[in-house]
C-alpha positions in Angstrom: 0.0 0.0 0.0 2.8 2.4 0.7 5.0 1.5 -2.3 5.1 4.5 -4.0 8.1 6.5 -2.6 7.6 8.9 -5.4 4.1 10.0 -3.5 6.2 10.0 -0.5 9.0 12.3 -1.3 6.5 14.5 -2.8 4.5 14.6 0.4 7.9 15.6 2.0 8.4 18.4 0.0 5.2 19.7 0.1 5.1 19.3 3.9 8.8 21.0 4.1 7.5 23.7 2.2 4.0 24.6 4.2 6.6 24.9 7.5 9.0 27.1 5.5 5.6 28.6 4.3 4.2 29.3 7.3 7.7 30.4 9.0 8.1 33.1 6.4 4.3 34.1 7.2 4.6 34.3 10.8 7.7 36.3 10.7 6.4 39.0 7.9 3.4 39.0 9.9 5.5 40.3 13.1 8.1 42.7 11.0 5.0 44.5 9.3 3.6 44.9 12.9 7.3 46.5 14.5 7.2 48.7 11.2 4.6 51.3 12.8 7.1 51.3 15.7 9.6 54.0 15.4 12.7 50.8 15.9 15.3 50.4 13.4 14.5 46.7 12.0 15.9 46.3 8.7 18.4 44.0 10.0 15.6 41.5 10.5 14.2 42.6 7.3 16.8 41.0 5.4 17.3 37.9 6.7 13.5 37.4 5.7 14.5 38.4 2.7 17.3 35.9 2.7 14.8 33.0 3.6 12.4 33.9 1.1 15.3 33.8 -1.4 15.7 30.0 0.2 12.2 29.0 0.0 12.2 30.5 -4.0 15.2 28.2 -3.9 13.4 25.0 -2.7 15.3 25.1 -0.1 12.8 24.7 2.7 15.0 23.9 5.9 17.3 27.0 5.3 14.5 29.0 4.2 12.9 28.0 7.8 15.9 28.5 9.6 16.5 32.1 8.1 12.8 32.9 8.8 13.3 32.1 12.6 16.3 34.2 12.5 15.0 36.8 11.2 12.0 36.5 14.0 14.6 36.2 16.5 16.1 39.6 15.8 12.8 41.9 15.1 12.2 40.7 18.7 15.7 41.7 19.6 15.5 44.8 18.2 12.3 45.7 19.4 13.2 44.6 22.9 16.2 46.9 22.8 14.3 49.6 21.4 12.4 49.7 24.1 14.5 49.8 26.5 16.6 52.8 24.6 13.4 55.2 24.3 12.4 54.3 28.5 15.9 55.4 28.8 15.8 59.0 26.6 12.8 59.5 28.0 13.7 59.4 32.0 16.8 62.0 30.4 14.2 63.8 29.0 12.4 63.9 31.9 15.7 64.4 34.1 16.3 67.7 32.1 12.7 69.1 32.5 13.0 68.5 36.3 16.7 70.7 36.1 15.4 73.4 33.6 12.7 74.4 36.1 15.2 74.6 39.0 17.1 77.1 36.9 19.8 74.2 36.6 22.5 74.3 33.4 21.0 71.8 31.0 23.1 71.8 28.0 26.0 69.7 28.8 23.5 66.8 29.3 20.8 67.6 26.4 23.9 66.4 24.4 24.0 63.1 25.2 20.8 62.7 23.6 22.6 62.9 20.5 25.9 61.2 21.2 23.1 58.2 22.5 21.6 58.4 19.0 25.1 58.7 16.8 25.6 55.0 18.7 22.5 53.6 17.7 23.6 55.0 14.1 26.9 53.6 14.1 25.5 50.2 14.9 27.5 46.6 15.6 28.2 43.7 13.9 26.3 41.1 16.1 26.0 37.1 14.8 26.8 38.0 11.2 24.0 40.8 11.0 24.7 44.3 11.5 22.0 46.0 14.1 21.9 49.2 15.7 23.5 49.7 18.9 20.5 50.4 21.0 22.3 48.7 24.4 24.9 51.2 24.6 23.0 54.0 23.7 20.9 53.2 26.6 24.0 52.9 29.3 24.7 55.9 28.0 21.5 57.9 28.5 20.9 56.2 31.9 25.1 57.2 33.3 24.3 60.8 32.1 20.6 60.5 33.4 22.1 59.8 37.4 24.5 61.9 37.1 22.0 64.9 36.4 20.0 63.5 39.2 23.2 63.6 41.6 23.6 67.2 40.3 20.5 68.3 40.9 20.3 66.6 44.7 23.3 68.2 45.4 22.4 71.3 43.7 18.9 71.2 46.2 21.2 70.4 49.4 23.4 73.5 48.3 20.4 75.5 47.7 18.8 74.5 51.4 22.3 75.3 52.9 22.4 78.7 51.5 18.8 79.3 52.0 19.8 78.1 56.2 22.7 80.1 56.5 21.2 83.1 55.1 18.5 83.1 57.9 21.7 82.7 60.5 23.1 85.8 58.8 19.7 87.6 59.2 19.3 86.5 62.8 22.4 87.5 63.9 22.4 90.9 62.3 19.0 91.2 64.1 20.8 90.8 67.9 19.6 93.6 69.8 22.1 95.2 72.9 24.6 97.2 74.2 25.8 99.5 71.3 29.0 97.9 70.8 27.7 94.7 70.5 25.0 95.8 68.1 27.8 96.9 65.9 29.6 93.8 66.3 26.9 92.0 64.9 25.9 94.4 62.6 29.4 93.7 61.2 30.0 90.3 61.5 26.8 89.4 59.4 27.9 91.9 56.9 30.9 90.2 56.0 29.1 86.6 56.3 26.9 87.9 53.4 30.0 88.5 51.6 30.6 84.7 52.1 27.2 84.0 50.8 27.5 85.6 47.6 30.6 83.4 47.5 28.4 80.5 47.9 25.8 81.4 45.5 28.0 81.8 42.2 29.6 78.7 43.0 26.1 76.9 42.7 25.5 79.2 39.5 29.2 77.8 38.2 28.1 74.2 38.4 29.7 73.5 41.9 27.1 72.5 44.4 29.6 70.5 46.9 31.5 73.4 47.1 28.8 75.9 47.2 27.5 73.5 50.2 30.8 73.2 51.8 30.4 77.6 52.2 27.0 77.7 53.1 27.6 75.3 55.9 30.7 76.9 57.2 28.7 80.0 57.2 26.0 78.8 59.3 28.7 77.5 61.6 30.2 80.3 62.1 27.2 82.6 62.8 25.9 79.7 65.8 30.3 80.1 67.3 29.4 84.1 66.7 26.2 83.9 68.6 28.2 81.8 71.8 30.6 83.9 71.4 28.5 87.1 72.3 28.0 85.5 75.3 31.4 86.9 76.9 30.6 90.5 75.3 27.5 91.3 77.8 25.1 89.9 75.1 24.1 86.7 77.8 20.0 86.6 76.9 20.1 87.9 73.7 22.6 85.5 73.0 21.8 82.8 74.2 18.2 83.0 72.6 19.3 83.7 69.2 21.4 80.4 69.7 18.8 78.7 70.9 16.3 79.9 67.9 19.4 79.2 65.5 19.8 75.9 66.1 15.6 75.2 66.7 15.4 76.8 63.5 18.5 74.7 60.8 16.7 71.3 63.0 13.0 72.6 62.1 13.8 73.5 58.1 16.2 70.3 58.2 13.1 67.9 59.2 10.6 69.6 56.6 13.2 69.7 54.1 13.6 65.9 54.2 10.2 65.3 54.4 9.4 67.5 51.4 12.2 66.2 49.2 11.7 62.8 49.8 7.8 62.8 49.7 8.7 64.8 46.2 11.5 62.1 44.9 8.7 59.2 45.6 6.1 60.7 44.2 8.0 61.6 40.4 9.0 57.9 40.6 5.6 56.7 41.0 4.7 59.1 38.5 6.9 57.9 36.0 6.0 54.3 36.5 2.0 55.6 35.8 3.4 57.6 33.3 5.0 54.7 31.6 1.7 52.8 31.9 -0.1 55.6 29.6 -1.4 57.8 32.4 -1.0 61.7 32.2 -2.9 64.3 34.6 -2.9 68.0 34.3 -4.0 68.3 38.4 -0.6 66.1 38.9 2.1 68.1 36.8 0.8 71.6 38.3 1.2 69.4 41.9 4.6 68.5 41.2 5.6 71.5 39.7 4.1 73.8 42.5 5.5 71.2 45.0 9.1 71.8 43.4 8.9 75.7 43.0 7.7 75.7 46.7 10.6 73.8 47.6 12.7 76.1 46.2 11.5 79.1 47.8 11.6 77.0 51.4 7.8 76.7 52.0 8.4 72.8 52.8 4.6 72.8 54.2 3.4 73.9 51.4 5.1 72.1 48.9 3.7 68.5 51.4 0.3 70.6 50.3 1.3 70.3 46.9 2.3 66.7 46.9 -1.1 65.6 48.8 -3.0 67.0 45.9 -0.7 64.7 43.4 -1.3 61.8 45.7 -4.9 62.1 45.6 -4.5 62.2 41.4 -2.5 59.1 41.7 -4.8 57.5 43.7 -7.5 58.3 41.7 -6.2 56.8 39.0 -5.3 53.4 40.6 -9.1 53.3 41.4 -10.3 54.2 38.5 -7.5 50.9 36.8 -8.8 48.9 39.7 -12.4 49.5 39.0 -11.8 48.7 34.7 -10.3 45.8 35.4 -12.6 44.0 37.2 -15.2 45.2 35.1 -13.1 43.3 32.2 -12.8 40.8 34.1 -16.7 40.4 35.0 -17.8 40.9 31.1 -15.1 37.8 30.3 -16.7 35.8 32.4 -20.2 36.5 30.7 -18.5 35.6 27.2 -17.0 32.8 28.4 -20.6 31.4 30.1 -22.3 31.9 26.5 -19.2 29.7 24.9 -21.1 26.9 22.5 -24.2 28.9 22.7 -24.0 29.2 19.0 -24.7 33.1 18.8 -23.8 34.7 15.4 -22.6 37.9 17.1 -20.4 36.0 20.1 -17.1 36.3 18.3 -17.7 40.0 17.5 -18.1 40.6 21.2 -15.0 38.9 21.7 -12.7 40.4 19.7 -14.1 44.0 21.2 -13.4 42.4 24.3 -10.1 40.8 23.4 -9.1 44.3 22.1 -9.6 46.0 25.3 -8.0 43.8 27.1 -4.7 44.5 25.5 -5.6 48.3 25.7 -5.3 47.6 29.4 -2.6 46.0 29.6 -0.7 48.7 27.8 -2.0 51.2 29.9 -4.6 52.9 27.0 -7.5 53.1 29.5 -9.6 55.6 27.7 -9.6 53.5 24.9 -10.1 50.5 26.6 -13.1 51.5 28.8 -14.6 52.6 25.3 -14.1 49.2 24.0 -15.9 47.6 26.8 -18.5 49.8 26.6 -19.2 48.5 23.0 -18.7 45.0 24.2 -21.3 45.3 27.0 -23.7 46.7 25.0 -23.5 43.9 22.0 -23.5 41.3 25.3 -26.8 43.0 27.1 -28.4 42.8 23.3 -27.9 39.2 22.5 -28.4 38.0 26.2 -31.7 40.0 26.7 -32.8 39.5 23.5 -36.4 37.9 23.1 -36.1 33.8 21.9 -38.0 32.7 18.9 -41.9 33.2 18.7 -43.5 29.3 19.2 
């Protein structure tokens, strides 16, 4: 019965060729999708090319083999694409965050383009040239921390400054005998001088050493203070010490809490952010919550960062609440399974497509697409039956 070898062998080859067939087909299908992404996949593109050359060829296992390759880098490629864009974009984000503190930006907006002359320049990589999206994004994300250093260190400098000018101000303010008056008069005058010293070293880019100034000044205005203790100046003194120090521990506690409240909420904002959420109520937060921080209204800014909080949290609700709606309507669909319906896949690919909208953080777009999905599941299941 199973003589004929010719049959056979042709049954081979035809079976060879539906896999190579169907290999090519899968891995066109994916290239055309990662074309309306903005990643650089011609690499993958011509290894198809290659195993359609193959399968023209007859040559079924290469052709296969070529078309898996090809698969293997789009998904490479895509993958690293990904990662290289998450990684312009937290620079991006890094140099919004400096511009509004006043902060010199333009040494770090180049990287962008030293990131992007990398991915240009690509690397030879298993016989296939590809861009070089994994160094690009080690680069973006050194030069991304080290702005974020900068800027902490420019913030520390900036609450330094901001302390020591109150020390100055205080002391200045001592009120006694004439001769100490005048010898606190003058003794915060030439602190200020100091303190201008301090300031342009923060506008020069120098932030340890702008700290490094305001701190010494701020020192020396709290020895000043003890010292006016010996020059007839006991309660005056002695209170502006106390106040001194009561004050750099008060505007040291609400500083931390206000910086690190703000530096947890941008990360959590970037993660919703990344997840397709953007609020206008939250960027005016943050940004109200940073320029507040600035001017050393730490309460305020805490203010600030309550309203953001309250955005983020409604938004968490509001995923909460879609996806158990989702999750509710997939259980309907799956209860009408076998019912025979004419409309049942309809309703499932509506569904099926907002599903993925969720998962990719499109919300808006998925809660419309449940919508239409509810509405063709309410009509068939409430739909009269058949007249008798």
């Amino acid at each position: 019965m199973f003589d004929d070898k010719g049959s056979g062998i042709g049954f081979l080859k035809t079976t060879k060729a539906r896999h190579a067939e169907e290999a090519i087909g899968h891995t066109e299908g994916l290239v055309t999708v990662l074309r309306l992404t903005m990643a650089d996949i011609k690499p993958a593109e011509a290894t198809l090319a290659i195993a359609k050359q193959f399968f023209d060829a007859h040559q079924y296992a290469k052709a296969v083999q070529a078309a898996k390759r090809a698969e293997s880098i789009a998904i490479k490629l895509d993958e690293r694409f990904g990662q290289y864009q998450k990684a312009l974009q937290g620079l991006q984000s890094q140099i919004g965050s400096m511009k509004r503190l006043g902060l010199d930006t333009e040494a770090i907006a180049k990287v962008a383009g030293t990131a992007e002359e990398k991915v240009v320049a690509g690397i030879s990589e298993n016989g296939a040239f590809v861009p070089n999206y994994l160094e690009a994004r080690d680069i973006l994300v050194r030069a991304t921390h080290e702005g974020r250093t900068f800027q902490e260190k420019s913030e520390i400098a900036s609450n330094r400054i901001f302390v020591a000018e109150l020390a100055i101000e205080s002391l200045a303010n001592v009120k006694g005998a004439a001769d100490n008056g005048t010898f606190a008069h003058g003794a915060a005058s030439s602190l200020e001088q100091t303190i201008h010293v301090a300031t342009k070293e923060l506008a020069l880019g120098n932030p340890g050493n702008a700290a490094d100034i305001a701190k010494g000044i701020e020192e020396k205005a709290l020895k000043m203070a003890r010292d006016m203790l010996d020059r007839g100046l006991i309660e005056p003194a002695a209170a502006m010490a106390s106040r001194l120090q009561d004050d750099v521990r008060s505007i040291a506690e609400h500083y931390r809490k206000a910086s690190t409240t703000l530096a947890d909420a941008e990360i959590l904002y970037g993660r919703l952010q990344r997840e397709g959420f953007h609020s206008y109520a939250a960027d005016a937060a943050l940004r109200d919550a940073r320029r507040t921080i600035r001017e050393g209204s730490y309460d305020r800014a805490i203010e600030h960062l309550e309203r953001a909080l309250q955005a983020f949290a409604r938004r968490t609700n509001a995923r909460a609440s879609l996806g158990k709606d989702i999750e509710e309507t997939r259980t309907r669909v799956r209860l009408l399974a076998g019912s025979g319906l004419s409309f049942l896949p309809d309703i499932q690919e509506v569904l099926g497509r907002a599903e993925r909208e969720f998962h990719q953080g499109n919300y808006s777009g998925s809660s419309e697409d449940l919508r239409i999905a509810t509405v063709l599941l309410d009509g068939v299941t409430h739909a009269p039956g058949p007249k008798k």
